[in-house]
C-alpha positions in Angstrom: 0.0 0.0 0.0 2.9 2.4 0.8 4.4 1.8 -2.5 1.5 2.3 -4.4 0.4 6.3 -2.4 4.7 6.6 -2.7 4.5 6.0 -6.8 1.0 7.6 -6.9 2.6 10.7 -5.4 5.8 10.8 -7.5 3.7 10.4 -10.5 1.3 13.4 -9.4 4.5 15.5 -8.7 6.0 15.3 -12.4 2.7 15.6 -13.6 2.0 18.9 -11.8 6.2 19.7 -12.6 5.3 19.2 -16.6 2.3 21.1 -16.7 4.1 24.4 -14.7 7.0 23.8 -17.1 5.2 23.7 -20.1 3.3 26.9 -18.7 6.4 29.2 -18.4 7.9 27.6 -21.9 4.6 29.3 -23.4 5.0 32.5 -21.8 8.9 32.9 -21.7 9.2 31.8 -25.9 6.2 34.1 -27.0 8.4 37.2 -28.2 6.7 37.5 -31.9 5.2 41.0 -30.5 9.4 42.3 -29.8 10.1 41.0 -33.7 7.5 43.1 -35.5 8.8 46.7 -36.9 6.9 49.6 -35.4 4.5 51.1 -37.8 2.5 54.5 -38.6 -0.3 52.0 -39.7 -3.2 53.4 -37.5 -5.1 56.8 -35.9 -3.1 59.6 -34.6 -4.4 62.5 -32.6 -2.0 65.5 -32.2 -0.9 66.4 -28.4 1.8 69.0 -28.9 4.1 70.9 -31.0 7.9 71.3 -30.0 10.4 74.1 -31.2 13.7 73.6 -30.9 16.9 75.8 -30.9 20.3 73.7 -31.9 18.4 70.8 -31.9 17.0 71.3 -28.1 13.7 71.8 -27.7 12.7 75.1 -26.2 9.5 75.3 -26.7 6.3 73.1 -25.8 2.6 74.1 -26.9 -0.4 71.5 -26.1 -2.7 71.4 -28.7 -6.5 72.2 -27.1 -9.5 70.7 -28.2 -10.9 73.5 -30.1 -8.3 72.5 -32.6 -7.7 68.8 -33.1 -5.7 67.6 -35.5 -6.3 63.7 -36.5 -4.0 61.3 -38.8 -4.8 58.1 -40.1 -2.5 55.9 -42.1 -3.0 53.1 -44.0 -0.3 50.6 -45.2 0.8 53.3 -48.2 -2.2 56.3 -47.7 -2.6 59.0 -45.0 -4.9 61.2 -44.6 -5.0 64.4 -42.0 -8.0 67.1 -40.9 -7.8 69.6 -38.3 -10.7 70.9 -37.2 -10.8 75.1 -37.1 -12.9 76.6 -34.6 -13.6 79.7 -36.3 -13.6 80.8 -39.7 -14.4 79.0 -43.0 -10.8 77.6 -43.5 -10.5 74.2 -43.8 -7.6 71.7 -43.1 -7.8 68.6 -44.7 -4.9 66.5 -47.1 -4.8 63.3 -48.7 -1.9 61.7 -50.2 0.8 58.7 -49.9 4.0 58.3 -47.4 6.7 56.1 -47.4 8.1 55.8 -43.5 12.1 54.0 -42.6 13.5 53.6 -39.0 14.4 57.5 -39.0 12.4 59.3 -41.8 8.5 60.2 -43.0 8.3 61.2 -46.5 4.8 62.5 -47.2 3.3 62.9 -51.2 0.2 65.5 -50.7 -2.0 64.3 -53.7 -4.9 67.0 -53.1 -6.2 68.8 -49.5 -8.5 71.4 -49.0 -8.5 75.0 -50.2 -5.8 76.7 -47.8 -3.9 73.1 -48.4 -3.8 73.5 -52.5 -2.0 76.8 -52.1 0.6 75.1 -49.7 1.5 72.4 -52.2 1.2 74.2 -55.2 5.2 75.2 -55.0 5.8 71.8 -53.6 3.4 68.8 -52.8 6.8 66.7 -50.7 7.3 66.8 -47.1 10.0 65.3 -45.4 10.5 64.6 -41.7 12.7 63.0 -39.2 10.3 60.8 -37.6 10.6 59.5 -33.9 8.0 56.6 -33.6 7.5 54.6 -30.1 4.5 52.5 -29.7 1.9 54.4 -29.0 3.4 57.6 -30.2 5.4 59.4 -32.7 6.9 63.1 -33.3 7.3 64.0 -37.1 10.5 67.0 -36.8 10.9 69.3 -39.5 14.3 70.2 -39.9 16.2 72.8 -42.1 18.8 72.6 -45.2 21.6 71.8 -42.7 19.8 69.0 -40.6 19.1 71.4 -37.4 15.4 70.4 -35.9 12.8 73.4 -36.5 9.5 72.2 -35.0 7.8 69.0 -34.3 4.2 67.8 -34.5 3.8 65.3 -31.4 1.4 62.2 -31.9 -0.5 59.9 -29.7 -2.2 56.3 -31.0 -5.8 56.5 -30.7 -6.6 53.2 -32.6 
């Protein structure tokens, strides 16, 4: 009888062992997430505009809700609006990007009214682009590479 509780026992143990062992493998050897490039794919809502001065930022503005500005990128479209409390202007663009580790290359194809004007001597923008998770800061930067201003982004979706 002792022999049989003793093996039933030792045989419950390396059951229990296996399962807790296969557990952690799971959890320890899931890392795809870690693997998978960071990507503009998604909605953006502007939070804040940096200036800089050498490359330091100096200044910090929040942007307020009577002028939110939302992006939205697909896997080779964007598409921004900011919505302007007073007056008729309108903000709006439409166009393609191509994004690396370090840069945002935007194409305007057509935008509203106050937009056409803007693109009509040049429909290219290029940025440094700083892009986290759940965030990302498009810098404009001058002829020499010094940092002007930045539009600051938060994920919304």
């Amino acid at each position: 009888m002792k022999l049989k509780l003793s093996l039933l026992i030792i045989c419950a143990c390396l059951f229990i062992s296996c399962q807790d062992q296969q557990a952690k493998t799971e959890i320890t050897t899931d890392t795809s997430f870690e693997n998978t490039p960071l990507s503009l794919e998604g909605t953006w809502e502007l939070v804040s505009y940096h200036n800089y001065q050498g490359n330091v930022a100096v200044d910090t503005f929040e942007s307020d809700d009577e002028q939110t500005q939302i992006k939205l990128y697909t896997k080779n479209h964007f598409m921004w609006s900011k919505k302007v409390p007073h007056g008729n202007d309108e903000w709006h663009g439409f166009g393609t990007y191509v994004q690396t580790d370090s840069t945002l290359s935007e194409t305007i194809k057509y935008g509203s009214a106050a937009m056409q004007n803007l693109i009509s001597n040049s429909d290219q923008f290029f940025y440094q682009l700083k892009l986290e998770k759940d965030s990302y800061s498009q810098i404009v930067t001058d002829d020499e590479g010094y940092r002007i201003y930045s539009e600051n982004y938060r994920r919304i979706e």
